[in-house]
TIRO-2110 file (N, C-alpha, C; in Angstrom, 1 decimal):
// TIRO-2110
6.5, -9.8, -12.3, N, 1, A
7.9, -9.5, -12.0, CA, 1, A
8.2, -8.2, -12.6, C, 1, A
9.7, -7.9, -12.7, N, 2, A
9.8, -6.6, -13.4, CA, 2, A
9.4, -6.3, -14.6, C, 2, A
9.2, -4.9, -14.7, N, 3, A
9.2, -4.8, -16.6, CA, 3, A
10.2, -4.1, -16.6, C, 3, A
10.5, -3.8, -17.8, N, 4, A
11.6, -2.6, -18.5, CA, 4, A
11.7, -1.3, -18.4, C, 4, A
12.5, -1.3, -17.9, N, 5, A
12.5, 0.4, -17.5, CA, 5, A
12.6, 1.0, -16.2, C, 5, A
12.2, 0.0, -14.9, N, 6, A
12.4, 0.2, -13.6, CA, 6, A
13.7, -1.0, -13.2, C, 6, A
13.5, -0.6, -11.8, N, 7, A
15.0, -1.2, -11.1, CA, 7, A
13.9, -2.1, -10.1, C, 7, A
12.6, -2.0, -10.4, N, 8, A
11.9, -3.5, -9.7, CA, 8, A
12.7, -4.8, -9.8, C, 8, A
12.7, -5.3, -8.8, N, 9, A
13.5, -6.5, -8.7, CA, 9, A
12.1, -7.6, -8.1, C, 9, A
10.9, -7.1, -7.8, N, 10, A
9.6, -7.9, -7.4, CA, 10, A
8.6, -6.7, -7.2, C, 10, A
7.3, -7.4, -8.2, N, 11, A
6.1, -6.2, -8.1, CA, 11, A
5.4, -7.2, -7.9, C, 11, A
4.0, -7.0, -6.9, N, 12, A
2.8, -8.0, -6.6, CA, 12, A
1.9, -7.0, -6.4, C, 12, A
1.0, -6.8, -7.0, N, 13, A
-0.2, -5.9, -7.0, CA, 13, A
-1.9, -6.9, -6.3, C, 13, A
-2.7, -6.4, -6.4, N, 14, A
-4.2, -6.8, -6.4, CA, 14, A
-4.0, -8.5, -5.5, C, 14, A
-3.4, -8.4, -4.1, N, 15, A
-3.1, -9.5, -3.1, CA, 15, A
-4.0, -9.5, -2.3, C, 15, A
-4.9, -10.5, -2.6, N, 16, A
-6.0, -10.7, -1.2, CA, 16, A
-6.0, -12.0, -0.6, C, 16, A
-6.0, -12.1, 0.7, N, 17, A
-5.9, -13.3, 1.3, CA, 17, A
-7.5, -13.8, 2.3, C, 17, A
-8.2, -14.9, 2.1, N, 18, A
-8.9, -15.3, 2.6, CA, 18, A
-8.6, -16.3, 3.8, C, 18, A
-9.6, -16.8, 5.3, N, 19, A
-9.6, -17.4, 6.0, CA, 19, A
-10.6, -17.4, 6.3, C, 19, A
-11.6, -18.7, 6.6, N, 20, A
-12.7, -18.7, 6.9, CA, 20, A
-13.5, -17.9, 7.8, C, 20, A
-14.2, -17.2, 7.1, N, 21, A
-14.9, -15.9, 8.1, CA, 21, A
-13.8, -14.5, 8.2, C, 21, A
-12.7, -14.6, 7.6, N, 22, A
-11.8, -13.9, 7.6, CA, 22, A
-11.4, -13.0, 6.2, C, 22, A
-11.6, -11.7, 6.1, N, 23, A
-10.7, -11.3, 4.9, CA, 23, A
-9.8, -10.8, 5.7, C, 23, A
-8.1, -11.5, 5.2, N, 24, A
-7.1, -10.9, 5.8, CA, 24, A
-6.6, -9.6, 5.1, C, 24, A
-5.9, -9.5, 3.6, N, 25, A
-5.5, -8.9, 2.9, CA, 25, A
-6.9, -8.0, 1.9, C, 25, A
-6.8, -7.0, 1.4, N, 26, A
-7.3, -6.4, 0.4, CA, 26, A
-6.7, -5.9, -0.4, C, 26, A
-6.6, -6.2, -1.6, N, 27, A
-5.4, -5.5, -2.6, CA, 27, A
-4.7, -4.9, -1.9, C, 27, A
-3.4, -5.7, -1.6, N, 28, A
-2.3, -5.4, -1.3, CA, 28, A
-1.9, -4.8, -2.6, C, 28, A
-0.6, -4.1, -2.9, N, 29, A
0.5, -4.0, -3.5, CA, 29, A
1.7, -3.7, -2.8, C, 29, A
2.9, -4.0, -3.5, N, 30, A
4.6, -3.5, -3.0, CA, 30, A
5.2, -3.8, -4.1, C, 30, A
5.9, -3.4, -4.2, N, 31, A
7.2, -3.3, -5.1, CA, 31, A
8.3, -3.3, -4.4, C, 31, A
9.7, -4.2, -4.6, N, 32, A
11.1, -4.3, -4.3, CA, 32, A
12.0, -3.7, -5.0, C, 32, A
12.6, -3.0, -4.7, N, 33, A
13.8, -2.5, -5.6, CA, 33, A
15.1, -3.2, -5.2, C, 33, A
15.5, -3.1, -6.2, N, 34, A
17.5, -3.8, -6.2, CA, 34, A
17.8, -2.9, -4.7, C, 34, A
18.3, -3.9, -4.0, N, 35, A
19.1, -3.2, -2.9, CA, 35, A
18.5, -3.1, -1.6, C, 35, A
16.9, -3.0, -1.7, N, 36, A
16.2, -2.6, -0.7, CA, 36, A
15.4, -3.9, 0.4, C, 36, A
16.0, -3.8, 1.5, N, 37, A
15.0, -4.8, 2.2, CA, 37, A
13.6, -4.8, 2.7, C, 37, A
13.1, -5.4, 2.9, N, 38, A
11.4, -5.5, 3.7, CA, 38, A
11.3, -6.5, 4.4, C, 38, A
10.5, -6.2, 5.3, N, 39, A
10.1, -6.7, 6.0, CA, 39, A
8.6, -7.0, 6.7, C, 39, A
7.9, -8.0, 6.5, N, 40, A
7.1, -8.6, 6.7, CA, 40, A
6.5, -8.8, 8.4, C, 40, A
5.6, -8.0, 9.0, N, 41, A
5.4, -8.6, 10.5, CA, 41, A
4.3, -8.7, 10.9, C, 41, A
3.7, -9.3, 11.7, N, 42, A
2.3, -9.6, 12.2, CA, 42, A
2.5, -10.4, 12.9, C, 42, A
1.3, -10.7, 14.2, N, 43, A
1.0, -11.8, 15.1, CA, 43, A
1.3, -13.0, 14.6, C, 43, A
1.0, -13.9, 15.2, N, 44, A
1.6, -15.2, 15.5, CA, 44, A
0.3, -15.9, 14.7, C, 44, A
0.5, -16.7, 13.7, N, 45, A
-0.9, -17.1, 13.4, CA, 45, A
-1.6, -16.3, 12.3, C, 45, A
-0.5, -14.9, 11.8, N, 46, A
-1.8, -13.7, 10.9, CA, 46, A
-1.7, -14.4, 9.7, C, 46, A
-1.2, -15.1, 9.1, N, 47, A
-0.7, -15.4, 7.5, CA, 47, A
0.2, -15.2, 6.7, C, 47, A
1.2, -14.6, 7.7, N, 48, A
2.0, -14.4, 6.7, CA, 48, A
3.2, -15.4, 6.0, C, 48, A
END
């Protein structure tokens, strides 16, 4: 989560996602800031 000193409102670093026979993710990271939206997209079925 946040530390002290930034306006992170969500930090997720070193995100990897497995599926049989599948590496989906490889260290991901993102950070959210106060205020700011994201958004998330992929096929039908990717994991998210």
């Amino acid at each position: 989560m946040a530390s002290q000193g930034n306006d992170n409102i969500l930090q997720m670093n070193h995100i990897d996602m497995f599926f049989p026979g599948v590496k989906a993710l490889k260290d991901v990271k993102f950070n959210l800031k106060k205020g700011e939206t994201m958004s998330l997209m992929g096929e039908n079925g990717a994991g998210k």
